[in-house]
Kinemage of the C-alpha trace (Angstrom):
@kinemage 1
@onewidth
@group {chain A} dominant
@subgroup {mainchain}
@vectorlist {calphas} color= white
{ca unk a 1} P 30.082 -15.542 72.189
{ca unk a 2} L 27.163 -13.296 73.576
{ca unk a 3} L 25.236 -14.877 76.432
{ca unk a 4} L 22.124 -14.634 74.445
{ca unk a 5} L 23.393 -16.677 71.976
{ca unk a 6} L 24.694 -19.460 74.179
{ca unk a 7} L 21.472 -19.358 75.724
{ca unk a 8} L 19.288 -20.280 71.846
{ca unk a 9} L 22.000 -22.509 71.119
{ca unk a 10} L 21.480 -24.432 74.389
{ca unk a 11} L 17.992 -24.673 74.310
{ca unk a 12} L 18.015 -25.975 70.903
{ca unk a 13} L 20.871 -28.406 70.876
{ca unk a 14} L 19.410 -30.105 73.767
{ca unk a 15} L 16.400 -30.899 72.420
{ca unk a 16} L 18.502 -32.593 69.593
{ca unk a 17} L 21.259 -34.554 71.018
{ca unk a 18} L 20.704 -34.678 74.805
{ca unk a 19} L 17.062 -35.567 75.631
{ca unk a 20} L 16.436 -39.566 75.369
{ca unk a 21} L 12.730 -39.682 73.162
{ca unk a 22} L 10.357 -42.114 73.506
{ca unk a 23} L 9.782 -43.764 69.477
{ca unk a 24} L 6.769 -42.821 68.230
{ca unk a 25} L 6.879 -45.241 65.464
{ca unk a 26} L 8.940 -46.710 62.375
{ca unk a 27} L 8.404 -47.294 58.814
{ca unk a 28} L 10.491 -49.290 56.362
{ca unk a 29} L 13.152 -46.834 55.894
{ca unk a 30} L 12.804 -44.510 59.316
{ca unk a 31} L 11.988 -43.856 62.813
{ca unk a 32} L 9.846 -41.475 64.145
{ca unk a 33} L 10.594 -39.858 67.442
{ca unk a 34} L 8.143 -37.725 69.631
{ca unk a 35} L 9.656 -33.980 70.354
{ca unk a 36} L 10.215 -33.667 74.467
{ca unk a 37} L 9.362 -29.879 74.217
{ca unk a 38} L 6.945 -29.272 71.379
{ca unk a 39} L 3.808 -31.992 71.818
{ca unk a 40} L 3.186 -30.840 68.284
{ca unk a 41} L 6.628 -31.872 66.200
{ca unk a 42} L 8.101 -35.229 65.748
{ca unk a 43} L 11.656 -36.056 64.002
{ca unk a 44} L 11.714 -38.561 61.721
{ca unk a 45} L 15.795 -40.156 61.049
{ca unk a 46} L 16.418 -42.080 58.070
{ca unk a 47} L 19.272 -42.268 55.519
{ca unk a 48} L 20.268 -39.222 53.729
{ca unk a 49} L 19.457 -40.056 50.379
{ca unk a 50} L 16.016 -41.257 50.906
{ca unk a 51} L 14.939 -38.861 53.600
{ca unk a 52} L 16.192 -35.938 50.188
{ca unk a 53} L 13.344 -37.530 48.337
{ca unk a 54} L 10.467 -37.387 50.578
{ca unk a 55} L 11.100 -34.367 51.842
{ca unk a 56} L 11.568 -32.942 48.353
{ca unk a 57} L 7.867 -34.136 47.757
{ca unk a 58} L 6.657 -33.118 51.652
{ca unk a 59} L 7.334 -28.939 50.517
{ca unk a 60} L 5.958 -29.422 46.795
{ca unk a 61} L 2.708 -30.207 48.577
{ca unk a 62} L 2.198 -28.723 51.468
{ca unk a 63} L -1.830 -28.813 51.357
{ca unk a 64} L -1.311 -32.583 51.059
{ca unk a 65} L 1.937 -33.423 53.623
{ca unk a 66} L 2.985 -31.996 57.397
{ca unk a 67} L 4.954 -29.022 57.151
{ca unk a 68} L 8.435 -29.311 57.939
{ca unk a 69} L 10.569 -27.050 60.071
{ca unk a 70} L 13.961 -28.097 59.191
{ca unk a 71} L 16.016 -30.728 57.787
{ca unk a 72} L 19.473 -31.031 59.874
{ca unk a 73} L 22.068 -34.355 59.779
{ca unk a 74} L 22.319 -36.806 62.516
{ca unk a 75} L 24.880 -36.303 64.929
{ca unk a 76} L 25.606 -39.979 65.671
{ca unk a 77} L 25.453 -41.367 62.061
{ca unk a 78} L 27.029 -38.999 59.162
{ca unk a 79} L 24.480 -40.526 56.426
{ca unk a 80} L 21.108 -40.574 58.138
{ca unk a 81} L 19.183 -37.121 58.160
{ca unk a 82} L 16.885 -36.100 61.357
{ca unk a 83} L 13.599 -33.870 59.657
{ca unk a 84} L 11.184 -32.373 62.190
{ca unk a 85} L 7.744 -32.663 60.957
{ca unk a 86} L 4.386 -31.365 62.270
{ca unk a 87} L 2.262 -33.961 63.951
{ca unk a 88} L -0.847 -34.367 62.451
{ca unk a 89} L -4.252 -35.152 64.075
{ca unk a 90} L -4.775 -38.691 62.822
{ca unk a 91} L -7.877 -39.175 65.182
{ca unk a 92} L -9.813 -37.088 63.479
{ca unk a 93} L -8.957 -38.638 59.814
């Protein structure tokens, strides 16, 4: 594999599995964890199936919801999902 590729591969796997993150906060049915690189993104993990429905609704309404960047699955539990959201400014709200 080309060095380049190692190198994106790296630098974005750590972020996901390596890096211990501090929790943000937690609702009923996830857990929100603050990104260690971008101040701006936190993932939220919940189980599959409901983490499909909100994030269904999330993209539909974009104007209304934080954006998402991507959806992945979580690496220590095959039914929860790990979605990396954009943190919003709730100070100002």
């Amino acid at each position: 594999m080309k060095t380049w590729i190692k190198q994106i591969l790296r630098e974005n796997l750590d972020e996901i599995k390596t890096t211990p993150k501090g929790e943000f906060g937690s609702g009923c049915f996830h857990c929100v964890y603050k990104s260690n690189k971008n101040p701006n993104r936190l993932y939220k993990i919940g189980a599959k199936q409901t983490v499909m429905g909100w994030v269904d609704i999330f993209k539909s309404n974009p104007k209304i919801f934080p954006k998402i960047y991507r959806v992945f699955p979580y690496n220590k539990n095959p039914y929860n999902m790990v979605v990396e959201i954009e943190k919003l400014n709730t100070q100002n709200a």
